[in-house]
N, C-alpha and C positions, 0 to 999 in steps of 0.2 A: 449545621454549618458552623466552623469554627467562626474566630473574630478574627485571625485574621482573613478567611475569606470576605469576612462581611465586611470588612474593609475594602479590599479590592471592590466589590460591588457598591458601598453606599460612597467610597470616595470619586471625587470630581474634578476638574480641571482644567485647563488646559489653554493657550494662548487665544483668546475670542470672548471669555469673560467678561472683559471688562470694551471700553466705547471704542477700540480702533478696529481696524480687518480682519476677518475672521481668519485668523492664523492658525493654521493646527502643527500642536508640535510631534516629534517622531512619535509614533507608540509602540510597541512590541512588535519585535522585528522578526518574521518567520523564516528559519531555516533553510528550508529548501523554497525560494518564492518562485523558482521556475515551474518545480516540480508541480506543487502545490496547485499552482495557478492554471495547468493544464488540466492536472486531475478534475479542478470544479470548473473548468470549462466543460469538461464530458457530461456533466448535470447540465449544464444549458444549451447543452447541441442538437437535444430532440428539438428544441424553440429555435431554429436557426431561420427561419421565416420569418416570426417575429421580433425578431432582432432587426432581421434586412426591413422587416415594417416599422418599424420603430425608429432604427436611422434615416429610412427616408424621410420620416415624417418629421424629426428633428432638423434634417437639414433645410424640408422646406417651411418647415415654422420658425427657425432661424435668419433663412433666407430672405423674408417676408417682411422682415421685422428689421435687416439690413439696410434691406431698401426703401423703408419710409425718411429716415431725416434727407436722403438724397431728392426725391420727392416733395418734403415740405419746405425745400429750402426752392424746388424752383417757383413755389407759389410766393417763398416772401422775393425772390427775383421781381416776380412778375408786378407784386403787388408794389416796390419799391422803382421801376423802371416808373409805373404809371402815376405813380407823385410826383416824382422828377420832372415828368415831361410836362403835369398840370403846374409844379413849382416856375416851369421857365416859358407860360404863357402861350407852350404851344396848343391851338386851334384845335377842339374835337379830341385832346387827350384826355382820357380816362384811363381809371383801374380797372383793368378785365377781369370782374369778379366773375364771369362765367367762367375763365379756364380758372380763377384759383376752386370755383366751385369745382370744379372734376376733380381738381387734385384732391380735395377733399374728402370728395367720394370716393377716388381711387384709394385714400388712407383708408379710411373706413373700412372699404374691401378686404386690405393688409392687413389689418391690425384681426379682422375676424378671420381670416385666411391663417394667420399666426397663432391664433388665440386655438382655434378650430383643431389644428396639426398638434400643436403643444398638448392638449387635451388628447387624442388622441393617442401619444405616442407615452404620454402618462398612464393610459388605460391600458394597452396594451402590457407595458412594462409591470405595470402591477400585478399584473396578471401572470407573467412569466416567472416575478419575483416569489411570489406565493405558494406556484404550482413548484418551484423550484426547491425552496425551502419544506414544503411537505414534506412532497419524498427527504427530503434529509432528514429532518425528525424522525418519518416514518424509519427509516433506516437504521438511524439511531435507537429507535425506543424496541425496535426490533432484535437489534445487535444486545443492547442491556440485557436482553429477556436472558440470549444465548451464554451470555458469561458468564463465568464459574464463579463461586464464592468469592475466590480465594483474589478476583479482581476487586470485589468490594470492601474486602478486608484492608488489602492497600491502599487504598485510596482513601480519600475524605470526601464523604457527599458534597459537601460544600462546592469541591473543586468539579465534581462530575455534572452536579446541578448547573454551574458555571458555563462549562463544554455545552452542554446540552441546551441551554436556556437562555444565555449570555451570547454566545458565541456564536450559534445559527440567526441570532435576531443581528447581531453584525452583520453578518453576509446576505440579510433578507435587507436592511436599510441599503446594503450599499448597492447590491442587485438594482431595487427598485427609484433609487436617487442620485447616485455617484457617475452608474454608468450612462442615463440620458445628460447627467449636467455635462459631464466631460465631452462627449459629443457636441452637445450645444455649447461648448466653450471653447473645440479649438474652431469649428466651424465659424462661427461669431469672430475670434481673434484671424483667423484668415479673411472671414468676407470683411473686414471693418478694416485691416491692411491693404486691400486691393479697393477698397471703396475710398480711401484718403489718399491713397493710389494715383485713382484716376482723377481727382481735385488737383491735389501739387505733392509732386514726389519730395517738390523739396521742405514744405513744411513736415510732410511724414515723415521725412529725415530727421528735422530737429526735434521733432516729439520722441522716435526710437532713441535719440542719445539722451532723454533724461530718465530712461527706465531702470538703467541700471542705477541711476540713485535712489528710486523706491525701492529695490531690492537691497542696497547695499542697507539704507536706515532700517528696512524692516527686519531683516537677519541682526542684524546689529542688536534693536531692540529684544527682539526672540531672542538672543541666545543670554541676555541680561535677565530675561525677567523668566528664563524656564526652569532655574533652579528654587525661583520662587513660586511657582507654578505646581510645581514638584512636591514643594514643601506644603503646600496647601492640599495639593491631594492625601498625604497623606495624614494631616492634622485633622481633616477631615473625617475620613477613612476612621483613623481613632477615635474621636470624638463621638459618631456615629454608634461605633463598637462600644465604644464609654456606654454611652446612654442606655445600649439596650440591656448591657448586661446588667447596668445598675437597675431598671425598671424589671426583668425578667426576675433577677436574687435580691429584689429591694424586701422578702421580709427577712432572707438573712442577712441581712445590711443592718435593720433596724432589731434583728434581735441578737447582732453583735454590738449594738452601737456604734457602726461604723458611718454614719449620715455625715459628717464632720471632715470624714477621711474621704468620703466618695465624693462632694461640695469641692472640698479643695483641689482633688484629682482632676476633676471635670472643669474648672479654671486655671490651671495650666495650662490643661491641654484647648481651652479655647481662646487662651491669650497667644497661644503660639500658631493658631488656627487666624487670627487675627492679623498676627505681627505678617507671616507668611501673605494674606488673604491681599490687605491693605497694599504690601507693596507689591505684588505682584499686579495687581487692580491698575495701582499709578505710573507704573512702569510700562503696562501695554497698555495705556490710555496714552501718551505720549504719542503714539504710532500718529492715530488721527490727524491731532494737527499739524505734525511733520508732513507727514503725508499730503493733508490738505494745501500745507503751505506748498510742496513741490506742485501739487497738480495745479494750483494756481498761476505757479510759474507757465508752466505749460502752455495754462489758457491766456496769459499776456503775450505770450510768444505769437501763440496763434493770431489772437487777436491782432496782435502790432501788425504781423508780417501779412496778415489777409486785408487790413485794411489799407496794405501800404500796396500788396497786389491787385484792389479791389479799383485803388486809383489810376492805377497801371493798366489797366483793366487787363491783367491777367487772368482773372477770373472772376465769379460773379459773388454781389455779395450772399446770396441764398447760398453756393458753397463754403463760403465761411462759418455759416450758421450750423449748416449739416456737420462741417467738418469739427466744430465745438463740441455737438454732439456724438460723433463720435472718438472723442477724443476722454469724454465723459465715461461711454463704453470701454475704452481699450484696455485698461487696468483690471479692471472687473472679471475678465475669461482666462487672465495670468493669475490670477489671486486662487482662482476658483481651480485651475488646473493644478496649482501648487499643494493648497487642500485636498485635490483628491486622490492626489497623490501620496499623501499621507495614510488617507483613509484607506486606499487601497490595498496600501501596505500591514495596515491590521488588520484589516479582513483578512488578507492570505495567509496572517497569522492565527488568527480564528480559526479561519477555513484546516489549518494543519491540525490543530488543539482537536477539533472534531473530526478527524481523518485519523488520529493517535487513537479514538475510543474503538471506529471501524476497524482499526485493522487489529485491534487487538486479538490476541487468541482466544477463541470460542471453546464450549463445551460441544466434543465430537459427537454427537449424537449416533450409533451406525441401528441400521434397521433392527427389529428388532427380532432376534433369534429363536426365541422360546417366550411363551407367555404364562403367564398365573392365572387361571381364571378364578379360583377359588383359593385366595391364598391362606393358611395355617396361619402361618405368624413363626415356624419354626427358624433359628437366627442359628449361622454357625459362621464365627473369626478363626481360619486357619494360618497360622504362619505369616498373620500381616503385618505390615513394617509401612511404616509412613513416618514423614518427617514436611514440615510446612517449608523449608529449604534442606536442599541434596546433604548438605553438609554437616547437618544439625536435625538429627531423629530422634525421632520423639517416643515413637511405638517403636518397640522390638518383637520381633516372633510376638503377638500376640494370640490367643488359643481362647476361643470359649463358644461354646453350646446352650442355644438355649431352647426351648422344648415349648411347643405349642400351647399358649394360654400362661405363663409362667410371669409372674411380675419380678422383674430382676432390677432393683437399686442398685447404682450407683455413688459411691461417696470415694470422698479423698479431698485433701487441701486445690487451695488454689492454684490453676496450673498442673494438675494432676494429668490430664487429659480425658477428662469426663465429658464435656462435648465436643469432643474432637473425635474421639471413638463414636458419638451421635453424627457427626458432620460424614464420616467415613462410610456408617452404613445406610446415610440417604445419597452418596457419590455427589457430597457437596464439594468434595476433594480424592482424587486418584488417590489407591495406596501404591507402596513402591513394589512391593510383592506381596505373593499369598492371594488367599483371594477371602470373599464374604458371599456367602450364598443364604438364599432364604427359599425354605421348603425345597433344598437340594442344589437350585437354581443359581449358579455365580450371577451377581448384580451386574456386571458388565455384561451381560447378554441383556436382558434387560433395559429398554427405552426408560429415560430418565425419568418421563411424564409416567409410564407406567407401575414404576417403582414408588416413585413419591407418592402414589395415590393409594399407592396401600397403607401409606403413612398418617397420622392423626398428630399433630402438634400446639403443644400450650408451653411460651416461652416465658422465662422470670417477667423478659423487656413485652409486654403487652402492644398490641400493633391493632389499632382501629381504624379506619380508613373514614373519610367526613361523607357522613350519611347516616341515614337514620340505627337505629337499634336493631331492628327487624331484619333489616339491610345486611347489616354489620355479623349476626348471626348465621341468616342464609347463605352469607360468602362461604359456609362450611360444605355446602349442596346443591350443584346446580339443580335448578326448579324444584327450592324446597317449600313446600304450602304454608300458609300460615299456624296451621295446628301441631306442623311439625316443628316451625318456631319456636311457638307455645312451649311443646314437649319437653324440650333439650333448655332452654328457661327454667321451666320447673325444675327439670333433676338435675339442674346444677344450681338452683336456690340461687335465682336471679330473677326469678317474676316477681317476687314480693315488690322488693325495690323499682323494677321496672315501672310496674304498673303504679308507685309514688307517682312518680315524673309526670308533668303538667301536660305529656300528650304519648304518656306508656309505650308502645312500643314503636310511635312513630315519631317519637324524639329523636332529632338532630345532633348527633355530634356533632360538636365545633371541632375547631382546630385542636391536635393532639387531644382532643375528648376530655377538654378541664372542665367540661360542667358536669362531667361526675366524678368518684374516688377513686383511687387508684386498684383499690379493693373490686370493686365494681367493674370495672375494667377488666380484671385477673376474671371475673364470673362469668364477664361477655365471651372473652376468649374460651373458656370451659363448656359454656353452651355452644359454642361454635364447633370445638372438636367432638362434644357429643353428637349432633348433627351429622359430619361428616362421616361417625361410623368405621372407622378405619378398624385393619387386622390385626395392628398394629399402632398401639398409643407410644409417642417418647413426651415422658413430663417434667421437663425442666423447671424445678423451683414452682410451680405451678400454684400453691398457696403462701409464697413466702410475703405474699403482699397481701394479705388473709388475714384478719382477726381471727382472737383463736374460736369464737362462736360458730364464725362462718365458715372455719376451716375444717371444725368439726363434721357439719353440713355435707363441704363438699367432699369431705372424707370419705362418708358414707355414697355419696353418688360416682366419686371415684369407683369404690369397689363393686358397684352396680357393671359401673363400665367397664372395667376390665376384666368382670367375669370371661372367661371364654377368649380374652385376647392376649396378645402377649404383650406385655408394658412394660418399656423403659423411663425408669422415672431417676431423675437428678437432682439429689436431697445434701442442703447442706445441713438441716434440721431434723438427728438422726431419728428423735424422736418418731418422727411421722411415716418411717420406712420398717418399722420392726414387721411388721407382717408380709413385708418378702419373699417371696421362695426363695429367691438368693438374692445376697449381699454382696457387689463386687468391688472391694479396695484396690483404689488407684492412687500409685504415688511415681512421680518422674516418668509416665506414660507406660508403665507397667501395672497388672492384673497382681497385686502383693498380698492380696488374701478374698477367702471367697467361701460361701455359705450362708446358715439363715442366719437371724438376728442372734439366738440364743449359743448357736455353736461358736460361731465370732467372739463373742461375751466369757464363754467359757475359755476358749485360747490364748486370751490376758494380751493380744498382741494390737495391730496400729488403731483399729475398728474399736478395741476395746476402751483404749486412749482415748481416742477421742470421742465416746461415746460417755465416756466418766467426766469428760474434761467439760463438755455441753451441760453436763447431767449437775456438775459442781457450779457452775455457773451459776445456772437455773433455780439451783436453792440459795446459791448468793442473792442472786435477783430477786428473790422473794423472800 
């Protein structure tokens, strides 16, 4: 993952921070949100029952919960008539604590009737949210399989890990939270308008004309404090990135001397982490007590104007009470719709980011025509031309044969196209013409799964997956025994050290496999392509990460293994390829010389160059 991805991911933000409303500001705004938002509705249309279960159960655990302060307000009625009437000495007056007991019980009912549906419609939704996002993943991790190379070339993992991991968990939070609160939030702002309604239209009048002043202060304050908001995500973001890269390269930090440099680095960037943080923090903490101050106004208003209609006896004062409390609620399902409206709108932008990966173009797989049952290992490039873009070719006419069991090195500078001719004939990449056959057979006929399994691979860059050793080796065969573990350990001179390790072959890779060497590492991968047995080995740099003791070693169990196969091996270390059958010099994606070690050597030409040039080194070096 780059740093800047990892920025995007460890940075934070966002108006709700700090002590006022939870405000969310714009996030990433998607392209097409009509488009988008239909297509991932088609993921949730096999659930359209439990949608219709879910909204009802929101409306009536919303509904439920409406209608209790209307309710508790006729028990303080009932209870404030019955002091009244003992206050003014009338005969036999009492408090009719029997009906306020009903009502009491009646709440009780409500609040587990609301509680009940609420729970419910949570279960349900979770459930939809879940089964929903599966299949995406699944989809996703599906689609990955299918994509060609040349997709993961372009890209940055970072960004794909993102798509994939980042971006499906967006649209699983928003599935399983956004869409019940939205529901229960215009619900709630409609029943609690028709429930202050039927109290006094004309208090609910003057409460509607102060809303637009919480919204005018709150906009206000958002748009003051979102560029500090901003600034903090991404001081953040960097800081984050600081850190790790300093903890990840701290010993080459410290054996440049740079501890001083990296100290200083990392207080800027938290004094600006700070300066951004601070006022951003103080600036939407402001909101609150604004805020608090309007809504207070509110409750004088109501207060005045109920107790002045309470005298009036235009209504009672138990609806004053209710109507407090819903006046408490009103703001709350605008706030909440405003947020999810926000959130919505990242999602959809999510929801596209992972619809970019789906619709990418796939590897055509077509059935497969002709099969190898028994494959030779014989290689033949006729007349092929490839170029990584139309415009800019790499290979021309390329031409070469290579003959059953034959080990044929590859060398040439950097950018030659020494694995790019490897990438071509496992069809990690179409060429543009010509074709590549093996044992007669053009590879386009050929299922991809069935071609690559004739193949045996050990790359420079070492690839272990977190799991045991044992594990890590087997991946070269399905249902390989533990003896044939063993085996391919041994002749690639990796039990010795295995069986060191405090639990031999059932030791744990950790992450990226740092509790062993990198050497070690290069050995697990050699027993693994021993294992797999292929007709064909290609060995990229394969002991470049090799002491020359161990390399020696695995020299000798190379030529074990590619007795009888045909081996493509990629040496930049000529040294190690002179027993070749051929040598094939590559320069600017051309075949520019070709033979064994000793014919090359004789022709004074590029092979020879740079085989003196290694060779003068090498005694400089020593």
């Amino acid at each position: 993952m780059s740093r800047k991805d990892r920025k995007q991911r460890l940075g934070g933000g966002a108006l709700g921070h700090g002590f006022g409303p939870q405000v969310t500001l714009p996030g990433q705004k998607a392209k097409d949100f009509k488009g988008t938002l239909k297509r991932l509705s088609m993921y949730l249309k096999p659930y359209k029952y439990q949608f219709l279960a879910v909204f009802l159960a929101a409306v009536l655990s919303t509904v439920f919960n409406i209608f209790s302060p209307k309710i508790l307000g006729q028990a303080t009625t009932k209870l404030f008539e019955g002091i009244m009437l003992k206050a003014q000495g009338i005969p036999g007056a009492r408090v009719d604590f029997d009906f306020i007991t009903q009502i009491l019980i009646t709440l009780v009912f409500l609040y587990l009737f609301s509680s009940l549906f609420s729970y419910i419609q949570q279960y349900i939704m979770a459930g939809v949210a879940q089964k929903t996002v599966y299949n995406l993943r699944k989809e996703i991790n599906s689609k990955l399989s299918r994509l060609p190379l040349k997709y993961f070339d372009a890209q940055k993992h970072g960004e794909i890990l993102s798509r994939a991991i980042n971006d499906v968990d967006n649209i699983s939070t928003t599935l399983q939270q956004s869409l019940v609160q939205i529901t229960t939030s215009v619900v709630t702002l409609v029943g609690i308008t028709v429930m202050m309604l039927t109290i006094s239209p004309v208090i609910t009048l003057v409460l509607i004309v102060t809303l637009p002043l919480s919204f005018i202060v709150t906009m206000f304050i958002a748009s003051r404090s979102q560029k500090y908001f901003m600034g903090q995500q991404g001081a953040l973001g960097e800081l984050n990135g600081h850190v790790e890269e300093m903890y990840t390269g701290h010993q080459v930090i410290k054996a440049f001397g740079h501890e001083d440099k990296s100290v200083q680095q990392f207080k800027e960037i938290n004094e600006k982490l700070y300066n951004s943080g601070w006022k951003a923090q103080f600036i939407s903490g402001i909101i609150m007590p604004l805020m608090n101050f309007i809504n207070n106004i509110g409750y004088v208003v109501v207060c005045v104007m109920g107790g002045v209609m309470v005298t009036r006896r235009a209504i009672e004062i138990g609806d004053v009470q209710a109507f407090i409390q819903y006046t408490r609620q009103f703001s709350q399902p605008i706030t909440q719709v405003a947020n999810i409206a926000n959130v919505i709108q990242s999602t959809i932008a999510s929801a596209e980011r992972v619809f970019e990966i789906i619709d990418e173009q796939e590897e055509i797989d077509e059935p497969s025509k002709v099969q190898i049952k028994a494959p030779k290992g014989e290689v033949a490039f006729e007349k092929v031309k490839f170029g990584y873009k139309e415009d800019e070719i790499l290979i021309r006419d390329m031409n070469l044969e290579v003959k059953p069991g034959q080990t044929i090195a590859i060398v040439g500078p950097t950018g030659a196209g020494k694995t790019t001719l490897i990438n071509l004939l496992m069809r990690f990449y179409g060429i543009s013409e010509g074709k590549i056959t093996i044992d007669g057979v053009n590879i386009k006929d050929l299922k991809r799964g069935e071609l690559r399994s004739m193949f045996g691979m050990v790359l420079q860059d070492t690839w272990l997956f977190n799991g045991t050793i044992k594990d890590n080796i087997a991946y070269g065969k399905e249902g390989a025994t533990e003896e044939e573990v063993v085996w391919a350990a041994k002749t690639a001179h990796a039990d010795h050290f295995i069986r060191t390790l405090p639990n031999g072959y059932d030791t744990v890779l950790n992450e990226e496999a740092s509790n062993i060497s990198q050497g070690q590492k290069q050995l697990l991968t050699i027993a693994r392509a021993l294992l797999a047995d292929p007709a064909i080995l290609i060995l990229d740099e394969a002991t470049s990460n090799v002491d020359t003791r161990t390399e020696v070693n695995i020299q000798i169990a190379m030529k074990e293994l590619m007795r009888g196969r045909t081996s493509f091996v990629i040496a930049h270390r000529l040294s190690t390829i002179r027993d070749a059958d051929s040598i094939i010099v590559m320069n600017n994606g051309e075949i520019i010389e070709q033979g064994c070690h000793d014919q090359l050597i004789a022709k004074g030409g590029f092979y020879a160059d740079l085989y003196n040039s290694q060779f003068a080194r090498g005694n400089l070096a020593g």
